[in-house]
C-alpha positions, 0 to 999 in steps of 0.5 A: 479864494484868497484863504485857499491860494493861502492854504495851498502855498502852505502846503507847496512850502511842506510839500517842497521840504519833504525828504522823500518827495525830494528824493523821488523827485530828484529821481524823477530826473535823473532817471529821464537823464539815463534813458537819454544817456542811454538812447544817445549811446545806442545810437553813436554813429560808427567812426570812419575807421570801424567804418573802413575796417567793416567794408574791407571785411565784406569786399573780402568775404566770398559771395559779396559782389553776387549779393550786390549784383542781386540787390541792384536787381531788386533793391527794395527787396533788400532794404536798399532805396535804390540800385546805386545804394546796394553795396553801402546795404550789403556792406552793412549786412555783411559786416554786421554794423546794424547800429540805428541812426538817433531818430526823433520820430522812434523817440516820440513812439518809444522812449518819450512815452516811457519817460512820462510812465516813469515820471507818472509812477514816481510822482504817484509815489510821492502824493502818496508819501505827502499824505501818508506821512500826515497821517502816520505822523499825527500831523493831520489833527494839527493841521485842522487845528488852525483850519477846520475846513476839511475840504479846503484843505484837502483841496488844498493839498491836492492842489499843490501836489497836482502843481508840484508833479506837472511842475517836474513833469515839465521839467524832466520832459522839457531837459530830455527833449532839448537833450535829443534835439541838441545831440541830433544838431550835433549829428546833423540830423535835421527832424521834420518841422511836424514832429515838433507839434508832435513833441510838443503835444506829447510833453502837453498830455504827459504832463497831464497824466503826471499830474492826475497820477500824483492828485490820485496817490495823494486822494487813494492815500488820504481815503486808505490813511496809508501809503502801504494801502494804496501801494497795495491796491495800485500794484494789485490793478496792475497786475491782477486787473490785467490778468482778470481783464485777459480772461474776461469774455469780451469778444477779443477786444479785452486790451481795450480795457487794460490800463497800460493801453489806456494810459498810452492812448492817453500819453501817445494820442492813440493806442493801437491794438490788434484782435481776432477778425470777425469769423464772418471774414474769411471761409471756414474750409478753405480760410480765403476772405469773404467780401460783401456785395461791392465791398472794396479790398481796402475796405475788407482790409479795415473791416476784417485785419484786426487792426484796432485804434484807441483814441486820446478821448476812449483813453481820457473816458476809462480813467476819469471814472475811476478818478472821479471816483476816487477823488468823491470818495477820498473828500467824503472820507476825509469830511465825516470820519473822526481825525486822530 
């Protein structure tokens, strides 16, 4: 153990002083920044006097007071919670000032999840540049030189890129919530306490899938020799896997084998899907639904809408097999064929 922790503070120290891992690295950061500049502009709320401006525009335009008057009626059918709020919806629909509110919970959905993706795809880069420059540089036969343990060191390396990623993921995630946060104190917008944990678990998974992202670059490139390989091989799942699992005859639930949804179940604790109902559910001729004996119209609503949920373990389930695979394959490689 002791000449593995050894080992593995090595290669954290190469790891660290890699220029293009620090420059992906560094983008890992950045990058995160610019979606939270660009979320918090997109959401700046209107000053008082485009505020101003915008209701003497809608008081002005013929036609307003009977839109309100309609609305007061049925104010929900207008998107108003209630009559009293009708001229603040119609002025809003008049003027055009449709500008949302900085939204935690439509973070957690949206830009928090596409943060981890980015951050996931850099530091797979980055694992794959570790090892591809070892072995495009000769380096590798040095290495084993003064440790011929094979496994070990790929252990190793594995380790410090797998600790070096969710050390970034941490970082980059950690900096964009307290960004959010800060703006919306800022805003006087007070989120629910729950959506915390929700932060909270979102970072916990993110992280995770930051890290097998990188220990998989980082294995696929060490089984391959080459990081052009592995991009190859990356690029050609992404892309040509999801058009071959589109046409695939798997009843209409193809996207339940499609990474992108996979990886989200991951990120997001769940991905949810819509496919074809059942034809069973509804009458051929006149297209009205077909109930069982008894059945409730909520529970002909989950059986027959379409609605699918994949879960965080479904998701956990479809990427350990390739991992898993990937990473015996890459150590049995590494311990039998020949090292130039």
């Amino acid at each position: 153990m002791g000449d593995l922790l050894r080992l593995t503070r090595t290669e954290l120290r190469r790891l660290r002083w890699r220029r293009a891992v620090l420059l992906l690295v560094a983008a890992a950061i950045v990058i995160p920044g610019l979606v939270w500049a660009t979320s918090v502009w997109s959401t700046r709320p209107y000053s008082d006097a485009e505020i101003q401006r915008a209701r003497e525009q809608a008081l002005s335009q013929p036609g307003f007071e009977r839109d309100v008057a309609r609305c007061e009626r049925h104010p929900h059918r207008y998107g108003a919670d209630s009559a009293a709020d009708c001229e603040e919806q119609m002025v809003t629909s008049w003027s055009g000032l449709y500008r949302q509110r900085l939204s935690v919970a439509r973070e957690v959905r949206g830009n928090g999840p596409g943060v981890v993706v980015t951050v996931a795809v850099l530091m797979l880069l980055a694992g794959a540049t570790f090892a591809g420059a070892d072995w495009a540089s000769g380096s590798m036969s040095n290495q084993l030189l003064f440790d011929p343990r094979r496994t070990a060191v790929w252990v190793a390396k594995a380790v410090a890129v797998g600790l070096g990623a969710t050390v970034v993921a941490l970082v980059s995630q950690l900096l964009y919530w307290a960004g959010i946060y800060l703006v919306a104190a800022q805003r006087g917008i007070d989120p629910p306490a729950a959506l915390r944990d929700d932060v909270a678990w979102l970072i916990a998974r993110g992280s995770f899938v930051v890290a097998l992202a990188a220990v998989g670059g980082f294995a696929l490139t060490m089984l391959f020799r080459s990081t052009v390989a592995t991009l190859g091989l990356l690029f050609a799942v992404a892309v040509a896997g999801t058009f071959a699992v589109a046409v695939l005859p798997l009843g209409g639930n193809n996207e339940r084998y499609m990474v992108h949804a996979n990886v989200n179940a991951v990120v997001s604790g769940q991905h949810v899907y819509w496919r074809e109902p059942p034809e069973e559910c509804f009458d051929r001729r006149t297209g009205g639904p077909v109930r069982l004996d008894g059945e409730s119209a909520r529970a002909f609503d989950e059986r027959c809408s379409g609605r699918q949920v994949l879960s965080v373990w479904g998701g956990l389930g479809y990427l350990a097999v390739p991992t898993l695979l990937g990473l015996g394959l890459s150590i049995g490689s590494f311990r039998r064929r020949d090292v130039p």
